[in-house]
C-alpha positions, 0 to 999 in steps of 0.5 A, spaced: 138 203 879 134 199 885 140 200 889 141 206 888 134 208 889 133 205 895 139 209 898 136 215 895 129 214 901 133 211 906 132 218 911 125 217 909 124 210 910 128 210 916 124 216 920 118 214 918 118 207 919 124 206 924 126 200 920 130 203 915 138 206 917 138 207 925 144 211 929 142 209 936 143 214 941 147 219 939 142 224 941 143 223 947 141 219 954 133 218 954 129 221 958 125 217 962 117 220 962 113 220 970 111 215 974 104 213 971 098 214 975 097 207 976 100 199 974 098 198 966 097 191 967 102 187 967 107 189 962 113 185 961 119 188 966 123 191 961 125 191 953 130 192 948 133 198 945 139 202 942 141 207 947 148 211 947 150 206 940 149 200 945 143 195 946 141 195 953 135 192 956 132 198 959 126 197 965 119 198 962 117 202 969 122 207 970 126 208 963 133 207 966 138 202 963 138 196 967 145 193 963 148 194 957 148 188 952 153 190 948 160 194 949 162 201 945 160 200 937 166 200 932 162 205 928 157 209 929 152 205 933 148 203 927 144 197 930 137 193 928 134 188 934 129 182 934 128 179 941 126 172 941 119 170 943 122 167 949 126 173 952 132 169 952 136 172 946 137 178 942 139 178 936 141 185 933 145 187 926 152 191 926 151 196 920 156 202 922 162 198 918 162 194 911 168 190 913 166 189 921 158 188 920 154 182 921 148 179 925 150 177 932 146 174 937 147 175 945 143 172 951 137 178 954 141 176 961 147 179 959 154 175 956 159 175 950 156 176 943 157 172 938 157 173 930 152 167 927 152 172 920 157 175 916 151 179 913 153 186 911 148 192 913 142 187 914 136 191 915 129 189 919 131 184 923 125 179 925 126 172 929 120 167 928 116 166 935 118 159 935 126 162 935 127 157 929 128 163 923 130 170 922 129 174 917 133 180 915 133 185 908 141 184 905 143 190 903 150 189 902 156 194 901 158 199 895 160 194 889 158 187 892 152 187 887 146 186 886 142 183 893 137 179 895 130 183 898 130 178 903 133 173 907 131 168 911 136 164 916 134 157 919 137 158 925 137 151 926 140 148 921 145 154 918 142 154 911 140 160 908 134 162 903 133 169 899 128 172 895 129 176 890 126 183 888 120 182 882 119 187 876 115 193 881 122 195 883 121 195 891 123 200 896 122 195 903 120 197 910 120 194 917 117 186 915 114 181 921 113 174 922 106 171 922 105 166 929 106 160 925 112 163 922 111 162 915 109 168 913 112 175 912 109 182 912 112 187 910 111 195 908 114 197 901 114 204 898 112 206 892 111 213 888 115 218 884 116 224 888 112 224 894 113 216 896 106 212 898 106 205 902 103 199 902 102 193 906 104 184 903 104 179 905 110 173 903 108 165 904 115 164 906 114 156 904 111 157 897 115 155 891 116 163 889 123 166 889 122 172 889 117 178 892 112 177 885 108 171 890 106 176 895 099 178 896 097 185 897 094 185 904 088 191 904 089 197 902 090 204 908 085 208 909 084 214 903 089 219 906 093 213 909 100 212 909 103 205 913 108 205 918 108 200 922 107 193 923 105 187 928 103 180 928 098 179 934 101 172 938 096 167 939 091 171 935 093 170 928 092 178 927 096 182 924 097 191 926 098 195 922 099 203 924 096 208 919 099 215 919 093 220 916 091 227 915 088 229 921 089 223 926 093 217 926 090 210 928 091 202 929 088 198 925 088 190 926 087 186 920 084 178 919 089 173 916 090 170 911 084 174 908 085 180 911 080 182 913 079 189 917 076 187 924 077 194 929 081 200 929 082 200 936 086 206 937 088 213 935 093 218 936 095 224 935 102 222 933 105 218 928 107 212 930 110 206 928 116 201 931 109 196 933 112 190 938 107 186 941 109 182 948 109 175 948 102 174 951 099 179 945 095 183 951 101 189 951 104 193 945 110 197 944 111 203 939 114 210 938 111 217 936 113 223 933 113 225 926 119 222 921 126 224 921 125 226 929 131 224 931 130 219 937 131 223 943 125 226 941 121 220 940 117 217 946 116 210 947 108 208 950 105 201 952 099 201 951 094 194 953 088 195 950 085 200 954 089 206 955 097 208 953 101 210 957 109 214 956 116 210 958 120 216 956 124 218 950 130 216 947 130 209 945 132 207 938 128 200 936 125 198 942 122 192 942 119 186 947 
């Protein structure tokens, strides 16, 4: 019954948190926003995301495709992406079909891909910031049984660990890996109707097997509902986007207490899909409301001080 009920959420999970099934770029090409006023520090040079069912490294300055990283998909161009804290490989999940699904891994600089898991439909991909792990939700295909919430895979040694879902019959969003990469935050959906979210936190070294070790991390703002997730590198905090009723805000959590410390931003948006650059100074995200169809979608960076917009049309940007 889990499984079918998450299948029931899946568009609400997916336009709401861009971390649930996405078709990328089938809206059309991006559209790249103006040329800002002036430089917003130094942001890196370029990011990844879904465009036109292809991963493509775009140019964080003028919104064009610099070169794509993976050729036309078998399927529909379903894909989720994580970007090693390094820049020098992409890791990205083809779902589009069952019997051709699985996580590859491809150099930023461009190559040939390379299948590391045959995984079906493995959702919310995220790789530790030490390269060493990466953690995806197995949802499997039709008729392969029940799967696992989480998985984690040591992309050093090839062994996999799984954790299993406890008894609060869990419907998961988009997860992120702590600095130290030992722990996992993710969002979970829960409610009859009208569905609320919340935030928890998996210690990934604990003996728990299943998500009944987590720990809530502290609750939105009355009103709130989550939407995205970030861990801040060489910080230890954690970002946590907040759609409400009048406004939409950034707030920043402590760790491991959880502690609110700021609520550095706000927005007159929802926005979701938070990425952090490796220095921790610049942030990635999207807006426009759930269910928006990409093309509709715009990218901003912000660098604590102002935000400023890419352009639309990116399915899963990440830096």
């Amino acid at each position: 019954m889990r499984r079918w009920r998450r299948a029931a959420v899946a568009v609400t999970a997916a336009g709401a948190l861009t971390g649930g099934l996405v078709v990328a770029g089938t809206d059309g090409r991006p559209e790249p926003a103006a040329p800002a006023a002036r430089p917003i520090g130094r942001a890196p040079a370029s990011f990844v995301a879904g465009v036109g069912g292809r991963v493509a490294v775009v140019s964080t300055t003028s919104g064009k495709v610099i070169r794509y990283l993976t050729q036309a998909p078998a399927g529909h161009g379903q894909f989720f992406i994580a970007l090693s804290e390094d820049r020098d490989t992409v890791w990205f999940s083809d779902v589009a079909v069952c019997g051709h699904s699985g996580i590859y891994r491809v150099p930023y600089q461009g190559g040939a891909a390379v299948r590391v898991d045959p995984s079906a439909n493995a959702e919310a991909l995220t790789v530790s910031q030490d390269g060493s792990k990466l953690a995806y939700r197995p949802l499997g295909c039709h008729g392969s049984g029940p799967s696992p919430a989480f998985a984690v895979l040591d992309l050093r040694t090839g062994k996999t660990r799984r954790w299993a879902y406890s008894q609060r019959g869990e419907v998961l969003g988009p997860m992120t890996w702590s600095p130290d990469g030992r722990h996992l935050a993710y969002i979970e959906f829960y409610g009859n109707g009208t569905l609320r979210t919340r935030a928890w936190l998996l210690d990934t070294t604990g003996p728990g097997r299943s998500l009944a070790a987590s720990r809530p991390l502290p609750p939105p703002d009355k009103g709130c509902q989550v939407r995205g997730l970030a861990w801040q590198p060489g910080t230890g905090r954690l970002a946590i986007s907040e759609a409400c009723p009048t406004s939409h805000q950034l707030v920043v959590v402590n760790r491991p207490g959880g502690k609110v410390l700021s609520r550095p931003l706000r927005v007159d948006q929802p926005f979701a899909g938070l990425d952090f650059d490796p220095s921790g100074r610049h942030l990635l995200y999207t807006t426009r409301a759930p269910g928006t169809p990409f093309s509709a979608r715009s990218t901003w960076r912000w660098d604590g001080t102002r935000a400023v917009e890419i352009g639309r049309g990116y399915a899963m940007p990440t830096w």
